[in-house]
Structure formats: structure tokens, C-alpha cells
C-alpha positions, 0 to 999 in steps of 0.5 A: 904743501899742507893738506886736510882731510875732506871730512875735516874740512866739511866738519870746519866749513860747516861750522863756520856757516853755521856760526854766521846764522847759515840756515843750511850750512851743511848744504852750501858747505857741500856745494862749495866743496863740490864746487871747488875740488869737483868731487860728487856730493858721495864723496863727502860720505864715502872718502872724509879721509881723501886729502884736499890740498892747502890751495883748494882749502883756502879757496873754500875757505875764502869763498866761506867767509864770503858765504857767511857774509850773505854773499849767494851760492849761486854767485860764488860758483858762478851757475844756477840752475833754471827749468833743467839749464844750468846757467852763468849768473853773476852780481850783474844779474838776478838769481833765477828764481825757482818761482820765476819758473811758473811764468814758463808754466803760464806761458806754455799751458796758455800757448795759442799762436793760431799755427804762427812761430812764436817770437818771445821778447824779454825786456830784462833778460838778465842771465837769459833764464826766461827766454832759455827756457822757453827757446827749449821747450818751444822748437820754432821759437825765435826770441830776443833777449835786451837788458840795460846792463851790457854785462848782464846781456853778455851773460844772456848771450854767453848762456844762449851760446853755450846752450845752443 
């Protein structure tokens, strides 16, 4: 079985990214790197002579390519991270949105349920991120999550299970 170099592969990934007009290829070559051989971002530093084996490079190379296509990081690996929850996302539901997290600010800076548990509905929940998020900061919480896309509120549901 063939191999490369982590630092050779860095240098090929990047290089590809960069030729698609990917404004931060060496991020997002990194993190599919990461993503797929499950090595810290230090790896990339401190070991550029480790060996990746043939089957770990072509899937980096495949999910490159579809980088480069326009195809988003977070739907490559599967995750997004949202008020400090790493989540499942997929084509079926939105990216959370760092700015989204400014809603759940709002939210809790203008909480005032007079002593009453608080009940969160999210029409649209997607992967869930909003109502996660705010069943985490907020202890006695109850809520619910509905979408019209079953596969979207199969990820909500997944996210809350696997987050407790």
C-alpha cells in the first residue's frame, strides 16, 4: 500500500484549495486532514514526515475536490460547532451560523418567566442548534423541536440524544 507524507499531503491539499479560489485553504485542508486521519491540528507542525496511508489520502483527496467544488466544511465532516455543542449537520439541514448565536443572547439576557419553567418551541429546528443550545444554559427547560423535513428532525433528534 502506497503512502505520503502528512506535510506532502498538506502542501497538495492546500494547493488545490487554493487554485479553486478557497480563501482559506490551508484551514479547511487542515481540518479535512484532521478530519479524516484524526490527528491534532499540531500534527501538521510537529510530524509533516508521518506517513498517511493510500485509502486515507484518497478520501482527502475526494472530499478536496468536492471542497473545491463549493461544498461546505461542515458537510464534509458531518459536525458544526454551536454555542460550545459540537453537532451533526447534513444537506438536509442548515449550517448553524455563528451569528444565529446571538439569538440565544437575546433570549437569555431578556429571560423573565415570573418563576415559571420555561417551554422553547422551534419551528424549523434543523439540526436542533437553537433549541440545544438553549436546553443547555437553561436547567428546567422543556422544549420541542419540529421541522418539515423528517431527515432534518432525525438529525434534531440524534443531536438531543446524543447531548443528553
Amino acid at each position: 500500500m502506497s503512502q505520503i507524507a502528512l506535510g506532502e499531503l498538506i502542501g497538495e491539499t492546500t494547493k488545490t484549495l487554493a487554485a479553486a479560489g478557497i480563501e482559506s485553504a490551508p484551514l479547511d485542508g487542515g481540518i479535512l486532514i484532521e478530519h479524516v486521519t484524526g490527528f491534532g491540528p499540531m500534527a501538521r507542525l510537529t510530524e509533516p514526515k508521518r506517513p498517511i496511508d493510500s485509502h486515507a489520502a484518497a478520501v482527502i483527496s475526494d472530499l478536496t475536490r468536492r471542497r473545491s467544488m463549493g461544498e461546505p466544511i461542515a458537510y464534509l465532516t458531518g459536525t458544526r460547532e454551536f454555542w460550545s455543542l459540537e453537532l451533526a449537520v447534513t444537506p438536509d439541514t442548515l449550517i448553524p451560523r455563528p451569528d444565529s448565536e446571538a439569538l440565544i443572547d437575546a433570549v437569555l439576557a431578556n429571560r423573565d418567566w415570573n418563576g415559571t419553567a420555561a417551554r422553547v418551541l422551534d419551528l424549523g429546528t434543523g439540526s436542533g442548534c437553537l433549541l440545544l443550545a438553549l436546553l443547555s444554559e437553561i436547567s428546567d427547560a422543556t422544549g420541542i423541536g419540529v421541522d418539515f423535513n423528517p431527515k432534518a428532525a432525525g438529525i434534531a433528534a440524534a443531536n438531543a440524544a446524543r447531548l443528553g
